[in-house]
C-alpha positions, 0 to 999 in steps of 0.5 A: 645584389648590385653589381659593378662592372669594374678596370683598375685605374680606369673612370669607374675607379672613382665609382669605387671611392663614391661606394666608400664614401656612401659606407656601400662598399659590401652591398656592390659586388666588384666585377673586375675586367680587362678593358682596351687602353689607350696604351694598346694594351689590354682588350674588351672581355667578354664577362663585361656586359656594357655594350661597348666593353667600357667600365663602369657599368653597374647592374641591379637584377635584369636593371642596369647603369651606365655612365658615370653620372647615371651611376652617381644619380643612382646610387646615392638616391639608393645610399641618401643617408651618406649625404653625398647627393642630393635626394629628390626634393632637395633644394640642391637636386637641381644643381646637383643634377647639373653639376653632374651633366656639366662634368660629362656634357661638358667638362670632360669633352673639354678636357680631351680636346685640350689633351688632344691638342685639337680646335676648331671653330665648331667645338669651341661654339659648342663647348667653349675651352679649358679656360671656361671650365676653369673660370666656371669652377672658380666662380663656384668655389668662390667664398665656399670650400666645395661646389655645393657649399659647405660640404663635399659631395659626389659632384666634387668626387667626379669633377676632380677626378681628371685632376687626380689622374692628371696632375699637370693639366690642374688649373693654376687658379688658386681657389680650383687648386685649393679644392682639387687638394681637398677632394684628393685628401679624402680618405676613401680615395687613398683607400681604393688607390690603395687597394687598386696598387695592390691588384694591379702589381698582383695582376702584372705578377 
């Protein structure tokens, strides 16, 4: 059986809202470990596999994943039916696979650097800023209501993910504000925010 290795309120919570909306949820077994925050608190635990003590990191038999677009890659070639990826062959495999290496390659790293309030000439080459990654999003939003077209996807699960989190560094370009609010309206995220409150208060209880 799958198994995912799992930290309330972390980067693997939206891998739980990805196995809701794939109708997957009772075929992955939930792990749940304590991880080091940013805050201090909490610290690596020893169930955990990853090799860094990180969530999320999924396991099938002797096979593992990590990374969260591995992970996504994964499982929905495992779970194609739910159409939240896009199965080899696909005229969008390709950008959907890109999509999904932008966010971590990319996109995130941006997103750190602008929190951290840190530049340099060499980063920016590499990377370019915040204010790319915005006009990139935009430009693909343009005339379409999701990053691959017409329908929602996992690519849009993961890109939006930071903003869910942090609501104060969303871009304020119009069409990427739109979008955020869609993708934070969808029913398997308020499922598992739901259900991630619920452990957390029993855990500090």
């Amino acid at each position: 059986m799958l198994k995912l290795y799992h930290a309330p309120n972390t980067r693997s919570t939206s891998i739980l809202a990805l196995l809701e909306e794939l109708g997957a949820a009772d075929r992955v077994e939930v792990v749940n470990v304590t991880v080091a925050r940013e805050d201090g608190s909490g610290a690596p635990d020893p169930q955990n596999p990853h090799p860094e003590g990180k969530v999320p990191y999924l396991t099938n038999g002797a096979d593992y994943v990590h990374e969260r677009g591995a992970i996504i890659t994964y499982l929905t070639d495992m779970f194609p039916d739910a159409g939240m990826g896009r199965p080899v062959g696909h005229p969008q495999r390709g950008a959907f696979l890109s999509w999904l290496f932008y966010y971590q390659g990319v996109m995130e790293p941006v997103l750190v650097l602008d929190w951290a309030k840190l530049e340099h000439p060499a980063v920016h080459a590499t990377f370019r800023d915040l204010d790319a990654v915005v006009a990139r999003l935009a430009d693909a939003l343009n005339g379409q209501p999701y990053l691959l077209g017409q329908e929602y996807s996992a690519v849009d699960l993961l890109l939006s993910s930071p903003f869910h989190w942090l609501p104060d560094a969303a871009p304020k370009q119009p069409a990427v504000q739109d979008w955020i609010k869609r993708c934070a309206a969808r029913p398997a995220l308020k499922v598992i925010a739901e259900r991630e409150a619920a452990l957390l208060g029993s855990v500090e209880s």
